[in-house]
C-alpha positions in Angstrom: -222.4 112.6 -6.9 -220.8 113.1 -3.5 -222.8 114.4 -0.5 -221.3 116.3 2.3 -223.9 116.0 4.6 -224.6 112.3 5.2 -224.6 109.5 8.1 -220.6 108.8 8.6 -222.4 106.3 11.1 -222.2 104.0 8.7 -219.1 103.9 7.6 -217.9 102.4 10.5 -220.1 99.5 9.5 -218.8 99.7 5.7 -215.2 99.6 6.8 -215.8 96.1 8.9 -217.1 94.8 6.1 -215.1 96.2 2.8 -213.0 92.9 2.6 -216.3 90.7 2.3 -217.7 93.3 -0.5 -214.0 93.1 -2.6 -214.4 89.1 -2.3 -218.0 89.0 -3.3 -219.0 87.5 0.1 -222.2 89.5 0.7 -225.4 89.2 0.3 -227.2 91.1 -2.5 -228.8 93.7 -0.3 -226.0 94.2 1.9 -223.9 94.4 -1.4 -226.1 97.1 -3.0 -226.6 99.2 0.3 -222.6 99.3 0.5 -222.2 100.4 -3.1 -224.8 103.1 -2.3 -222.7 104.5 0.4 -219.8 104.3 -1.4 -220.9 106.0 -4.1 -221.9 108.9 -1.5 -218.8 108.8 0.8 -215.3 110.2 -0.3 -213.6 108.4 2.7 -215.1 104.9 2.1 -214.3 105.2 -1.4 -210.7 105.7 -0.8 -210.8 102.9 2.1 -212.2 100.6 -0.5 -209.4 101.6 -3.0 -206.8 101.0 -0.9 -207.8 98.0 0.2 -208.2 96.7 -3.1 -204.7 98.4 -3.9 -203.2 96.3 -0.6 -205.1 93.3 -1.7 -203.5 93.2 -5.1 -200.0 94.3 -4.1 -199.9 91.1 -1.6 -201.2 88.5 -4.4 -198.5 89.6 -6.7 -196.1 89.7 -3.9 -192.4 87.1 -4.6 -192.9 84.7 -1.5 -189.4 84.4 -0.2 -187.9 82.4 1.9 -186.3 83.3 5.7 -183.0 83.3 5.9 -181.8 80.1 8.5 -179.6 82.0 10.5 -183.1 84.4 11.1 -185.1 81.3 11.1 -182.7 79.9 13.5 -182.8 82.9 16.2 -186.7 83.1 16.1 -187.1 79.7 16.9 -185.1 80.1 20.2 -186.8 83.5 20.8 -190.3 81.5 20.6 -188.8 78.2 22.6 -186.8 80.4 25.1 -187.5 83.6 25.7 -184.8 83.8 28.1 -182.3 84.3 24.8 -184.2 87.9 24.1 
């Protein structure tokens, strides 16, 4: 169940670590104390969602290739930036 009246405080502190909590980085406490809050905050809920949205959308992302004409014109953006 959702509570409206809680400490957003945290959620600050929930939103640095929301990557580490999808990879199963944390620690068992931390882990259980973020699920807590989650459970009770609408707007960490949907952060974590669309993190975990993002993170799957990238690993089943086509790598492709950079064009060498593009490739070509970064490289003497990066080694001369007189060419901008």
């Amino acid at each position: 169940m959702k509570e409206k009246n809680h400490d957003h405080k945290k959620c600050i502190s929930i939103f640095k670590r929301l990557s580490g909590y999808i990879d199963g980085e944390l620690d068992e406490k931390t882990y259980e104390e973020m699920q807590i809050h989650i459970k009770e905050c609408i707007k960490c809920e949907v952060c974590l969602e669309t993190l975990r949205r993002t993170v799957d959308l990238c690993r089943n992302m086509k790598m492709q290739g950079v064009p060498d004409r593009l490739r070509e014109r970064l490289k003497l953006m990066i080694y001369d930036p007189s060419n901008l």
